[in-house]
C-alpha positions, 0 to 999 in steps of 0.5 A: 474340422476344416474340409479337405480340398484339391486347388486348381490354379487359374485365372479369374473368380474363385469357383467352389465345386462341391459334389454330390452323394457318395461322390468326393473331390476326386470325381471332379478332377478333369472337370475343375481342370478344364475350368480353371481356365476361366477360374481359381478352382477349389474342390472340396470334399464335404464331411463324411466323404472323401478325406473330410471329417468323419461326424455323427451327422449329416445334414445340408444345413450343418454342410451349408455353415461347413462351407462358410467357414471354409470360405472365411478360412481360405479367405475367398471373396464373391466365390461362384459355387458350383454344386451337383445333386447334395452338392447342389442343395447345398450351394443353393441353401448357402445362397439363398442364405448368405447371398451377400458372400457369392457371386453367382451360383451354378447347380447341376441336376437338382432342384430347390426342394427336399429330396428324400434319401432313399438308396437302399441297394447302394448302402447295401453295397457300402455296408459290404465288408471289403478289409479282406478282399484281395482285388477291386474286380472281387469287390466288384463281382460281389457289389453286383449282387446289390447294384447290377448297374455298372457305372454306379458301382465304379462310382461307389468304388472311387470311394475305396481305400487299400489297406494293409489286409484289404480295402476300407470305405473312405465314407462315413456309411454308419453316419449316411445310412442313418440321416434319412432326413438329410436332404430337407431344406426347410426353405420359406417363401420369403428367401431369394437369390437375386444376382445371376444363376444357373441351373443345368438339368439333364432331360432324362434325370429322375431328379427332376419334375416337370413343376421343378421350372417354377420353383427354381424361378421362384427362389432364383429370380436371375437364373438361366436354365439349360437342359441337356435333353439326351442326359441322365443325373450324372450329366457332368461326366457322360456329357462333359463336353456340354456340360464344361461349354455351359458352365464356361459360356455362363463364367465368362460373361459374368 
């Protein structure tokens, strides 16, 4: 059951990337380059995703006990975590409940409440069966059926896998589709993360509300938040640039 990852040597303090939704090491790729110059980089693929473990369930609270005991077995003392959308859930449920085993934490374009798992136009998509298909642009023209948006359909299809006859999905969709209570946090008023964080939002994403602001103060009482206003969700990749110079400016005065 141990999670698959990609390491990039650097150095400094080990940094865990854990992405978000549909999403897997691979799309963290140039992004954990650019950080191992600050820091010894693990990026792992959480289960149902990537070339993790396939499993019945799905739920951040099962991805939060996944990572300590991947932490424990690669034996990463005071580690930063670095966590996107699911991901993000995930890095701050793990804070506010082992706070003893990090460092610091970073969260990208989420916030510390329980978000309801509603993607029915992308599953639609995953559900499609491509074991036939010849070429990726054949997928596509189909996909756009259910996901007229571009990006997202090139994002889903970093997922894909050749095969012998065709191509296979890596994730586990079954499982995904049917956890519509993944993302629930359950948190309670007493937990606190009290050494540094930060929050990185993006000024446009849908991910996030106005009254976020408080909530996050209220459970990281050390953190800073930057917002990068012209962003969407996926603020890492279409503005990377700002991205990596927060996170790095954040790593180095640690």
């Amino acid at each position: 059951m141990n999670l698959f990852y990609r390491e990039f040597s650097g150095e400094g303090r080990p940094l865990v990337i854990i992405h978000g939704l549909f999403g897997s090491s691979k799309n963290w790729i140039t992004n954990a380059k650019e950080l191992s110059k600050n820091a010894h980089v693990y990026a792992i693929d959480v289960r149902n995703h990537g070339d993790s473990f396939h499993s019945s369930s799905h739920t951040i609270q099962e991805m939060v006990q996944d990572l300590k005991e991947f932490l424990i077995l690669h034996n990463l003392k005071d580690p930063i975590l670095l966590g996107h959308s699911m991901g993000g859930l995930n890095a701050l449920l793990f804070a506010l409940t082992y706070p003893e085993m990090i460092h610091s934490l970073v969260v990208v374009d989420i916030a510390p409440r329980s978000y309801t798992l509603n993607y029915e136009s992308e599953f639609a998509a995953l559900s499609m069966d491509v074991s036939h298909y010849e070429s990726r642009q054949l997928i596509d023209e189909d996909m756009k059926k259910f996901l007229p948006d571009t990006f997202i359909r090139q994002f889903l299809q970093m997922n894909l896998d050749k095969t012998d006859t065709g191509y296979k999905w890596k994730l586990n969709v079954d499982t995904l589709k049917n956890s519509r209570d993944a993302l629930g946090l359950n948190l309670t008023d007493t937990m606190r993360f009290a050494k540094k964080s930060l929050f990185i939002l993006g000024g446009q994403s849908e991910y996030i509300r106005q009254e976020d602001t408080l909530l996050i103060q209220k459970y990281f009482p050390s953190v800073t938040i930057k917002t990068i206003l012209e962003a969407g969700h996926y603020l890492h990749y279409t503005h990377s640039k700002e991205f990596l110079q927060i996170v790095s400016e954040f790593i180095r005065a640690l």
